[in-house]
C-alpha positions in Angstrom: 178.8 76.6 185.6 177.1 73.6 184.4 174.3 75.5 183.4 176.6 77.9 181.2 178.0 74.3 179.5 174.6 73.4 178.3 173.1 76.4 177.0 176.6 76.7 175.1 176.0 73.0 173.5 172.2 73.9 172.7 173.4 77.2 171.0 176.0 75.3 169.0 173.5 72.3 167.9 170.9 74.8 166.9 173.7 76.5 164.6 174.6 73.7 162.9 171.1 72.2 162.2 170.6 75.3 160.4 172.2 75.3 156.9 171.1 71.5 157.2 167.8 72.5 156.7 168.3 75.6 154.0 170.2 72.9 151.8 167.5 70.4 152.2 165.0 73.3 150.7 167.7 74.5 148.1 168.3 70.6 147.5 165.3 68.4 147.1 162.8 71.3 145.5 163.0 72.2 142.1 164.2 75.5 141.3 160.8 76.7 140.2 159.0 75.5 143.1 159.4 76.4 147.2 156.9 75.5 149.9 154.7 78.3 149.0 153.9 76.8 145.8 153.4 73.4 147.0 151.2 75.1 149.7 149.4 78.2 148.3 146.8 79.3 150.2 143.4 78.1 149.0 141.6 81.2 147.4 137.6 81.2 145.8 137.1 80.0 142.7 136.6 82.9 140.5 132.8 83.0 139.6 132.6 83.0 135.5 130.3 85.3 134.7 126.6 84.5 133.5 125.8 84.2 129.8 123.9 87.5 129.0 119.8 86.4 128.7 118.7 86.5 125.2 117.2 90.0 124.5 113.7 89.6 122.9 113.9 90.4 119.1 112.1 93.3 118.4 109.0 93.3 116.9 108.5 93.6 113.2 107.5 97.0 111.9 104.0 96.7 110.8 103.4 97.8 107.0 101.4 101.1 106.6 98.1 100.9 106.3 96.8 100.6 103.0 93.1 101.5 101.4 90.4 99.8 102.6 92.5 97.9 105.9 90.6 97.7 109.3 91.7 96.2 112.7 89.3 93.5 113.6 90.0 91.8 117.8 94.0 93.5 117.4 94.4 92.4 113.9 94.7 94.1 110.1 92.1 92.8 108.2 91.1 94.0 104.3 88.1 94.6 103.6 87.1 93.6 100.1 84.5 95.7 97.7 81.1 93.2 96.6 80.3 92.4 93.4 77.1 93.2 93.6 76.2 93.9 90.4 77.6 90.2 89.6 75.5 88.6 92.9 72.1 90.2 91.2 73.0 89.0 87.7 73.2 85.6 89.5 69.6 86.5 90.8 68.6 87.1 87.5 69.5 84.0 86.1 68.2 82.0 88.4 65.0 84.0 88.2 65.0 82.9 84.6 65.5 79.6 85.3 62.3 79.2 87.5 60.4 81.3 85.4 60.0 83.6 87.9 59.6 87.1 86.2 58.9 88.9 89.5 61.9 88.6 90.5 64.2 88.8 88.0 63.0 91.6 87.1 63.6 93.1 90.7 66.9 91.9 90.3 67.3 93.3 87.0 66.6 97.0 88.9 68.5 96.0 91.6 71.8 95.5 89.1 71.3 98.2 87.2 71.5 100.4 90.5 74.5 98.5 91.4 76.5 99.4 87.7 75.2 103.3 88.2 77.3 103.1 91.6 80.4 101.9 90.1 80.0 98.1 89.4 81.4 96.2 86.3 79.3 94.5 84.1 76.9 95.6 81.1 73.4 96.3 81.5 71.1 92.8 80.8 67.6 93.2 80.8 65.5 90.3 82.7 62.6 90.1 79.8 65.7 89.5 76.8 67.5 87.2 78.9 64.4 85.5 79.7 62.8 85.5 75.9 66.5 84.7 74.3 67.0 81.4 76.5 63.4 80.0 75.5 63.9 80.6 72.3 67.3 78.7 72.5 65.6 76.3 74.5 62.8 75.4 71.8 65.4 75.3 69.0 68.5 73.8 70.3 67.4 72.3 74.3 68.2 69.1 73.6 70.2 67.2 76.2 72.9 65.9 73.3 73.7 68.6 71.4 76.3 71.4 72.5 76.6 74.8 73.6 78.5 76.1 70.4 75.4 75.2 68.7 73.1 76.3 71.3 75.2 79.9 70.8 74.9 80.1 67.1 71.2 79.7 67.2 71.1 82.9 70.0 73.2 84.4 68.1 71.6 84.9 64.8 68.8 86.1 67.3 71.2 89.0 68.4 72.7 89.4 64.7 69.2 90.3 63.2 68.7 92.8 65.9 71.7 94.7 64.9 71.2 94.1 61.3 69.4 97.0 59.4 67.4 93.9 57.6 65.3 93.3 60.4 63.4 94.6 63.6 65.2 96.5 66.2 64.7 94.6 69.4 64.6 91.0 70.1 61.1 90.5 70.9 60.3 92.1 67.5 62.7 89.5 65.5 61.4 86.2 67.3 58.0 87.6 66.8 58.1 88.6 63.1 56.0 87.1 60.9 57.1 83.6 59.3 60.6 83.9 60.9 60.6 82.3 64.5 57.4 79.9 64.0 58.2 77.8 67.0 57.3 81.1 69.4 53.6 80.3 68.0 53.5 77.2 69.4 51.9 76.1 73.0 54.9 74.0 73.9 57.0 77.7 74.0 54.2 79.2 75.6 54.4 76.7 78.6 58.4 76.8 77.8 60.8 77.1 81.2 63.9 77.4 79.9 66.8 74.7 81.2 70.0 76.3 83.4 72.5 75.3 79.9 70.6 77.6 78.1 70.0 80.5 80.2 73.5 80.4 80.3 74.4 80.5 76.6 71.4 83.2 76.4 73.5 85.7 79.3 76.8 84.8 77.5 75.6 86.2 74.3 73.9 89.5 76.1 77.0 90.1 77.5 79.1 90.4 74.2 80.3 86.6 73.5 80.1 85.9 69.8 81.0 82.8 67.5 80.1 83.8 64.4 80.6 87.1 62.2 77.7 89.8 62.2 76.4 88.6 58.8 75.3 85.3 59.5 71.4 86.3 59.6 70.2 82.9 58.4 69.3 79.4 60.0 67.7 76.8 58.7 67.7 72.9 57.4 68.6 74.0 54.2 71.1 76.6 52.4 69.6 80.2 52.4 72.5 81.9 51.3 76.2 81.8 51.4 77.3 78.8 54.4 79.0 80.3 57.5 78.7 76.8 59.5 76.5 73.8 59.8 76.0 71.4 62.7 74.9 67.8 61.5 72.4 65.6 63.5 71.1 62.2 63.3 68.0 63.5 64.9 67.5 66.8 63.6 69.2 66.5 60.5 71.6 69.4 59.5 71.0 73.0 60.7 72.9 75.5 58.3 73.7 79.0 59.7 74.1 81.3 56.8 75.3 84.7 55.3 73.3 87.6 54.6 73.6 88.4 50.3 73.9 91.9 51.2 77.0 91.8 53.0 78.1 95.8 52.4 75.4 96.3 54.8 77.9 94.7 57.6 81.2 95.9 56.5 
């Protein structure tokens, strides 16, 4: 019997402890929250995911190959055509500046093979080049004066030979008799001619002019019609003159 009593209290203490407890969850917890949010379970973080790697950048398309390209250890290279006919010309002139006739000369061959494969340039020959700067040389060498005059004294050279007036070749005009005296002379014989006017002499065989193709004349004095003059206090006053038959150079 007593055993009946107390299993009847437990029973009735256990039913009313139990909406004590539901109103303490309903009560004291905010609507929005019940144990399960104050005690979720713990999960993994969720991994973030890896930056993707940088792709190399493709390589540049290289340009298409163009005339005269090579490869050379993995890389294009150009190759570039020699001027040959320009690398014996500088032969020649320093030939002439040695006085060394061998070989300029050689040279001289040398070029002109060069300009019959294709090179640019006009045909020089050594012996004019050489002749032409001496002759500048004994007339205008001086350290002081200048080129322009050093060219107007080759120049009338170069004028006679194309003038019908006179011989047809430059050896012929320097030589003439009573034009050039100073080629007479054994200071020209034993003449080297200096670098400046070698330099003035090629210029001139190679088409550079100053003065018009009448002027046929030099001298200290007036032999004709004046053109130009270059005053000295050494040499005095060289005139550079006009031929009097100027229809002949029309």
């Amino acid at each position: 019997m007593m055993r009946k009593r107390r299993r009847l209290i437990a029973a009735l203490c256990l039913l009313l402890t139990l909406p004590l407890h539901g109103y303490a969850e309903q009560e004291l917890l905010p609507a929005h929250m019940n144990v399960r949010t104050l005690y979720p379970k713990e999960e993994a973080p969720a991994e973030t995911p890896a930056p993707p790697e940088d792709s190399p950048a493709p390589s540049p398309t290289p340009p298409p190959p163009e005339e005269g390209d090579f490869i050379l250890l993995g890389h294009r290279s150009r190759s570039v055509p020699l001027d040959m006919a320009g690398y014996y010309l500088e032969e020649m002139r320093e030939a002439a500046v040695s006085g060394n006739m061998g070989a300029g000369r050689a040279a001289e061959q040398s070029r002109n093979a060069a300009l019959q494969a294709g090179g640019m340039g006009k045909a020089v020959s050594f012996d004019d080049l050489y002749l032409l700067a001496r002759v500048i040389d004994a007339m205008a060498g001086s350290d002081w004066l200048t080129d322009d005059f050093r060219m107007c004294v080759g120049e009338v050279v170069l004028n006679r030979v194309a003038s019908p007036e006179f011989p047809d070749t430059i050896r012929d005009v320097v030589y003439q008799r009573g034009q050039y005296t100073v080629v007479n002379t054994a200071h020209f014989a034993a003449l080297t001619p200096r670098w400046e006017c070698v330099d003035c002499a090629l210029r001139l065989l190679q088409g550079e002019r100053h003065m018009v193709a009448a002027v046929v004349y030099q001298a200290d004095y007036l032999q004709g019609e004046l053109f130009t003059m270059f005053p000295d206090r050494q040499l005095g006053t060289t005139y550079f003159c006009l031929s009097d038959r100027l229809e002949l150079y029309s």
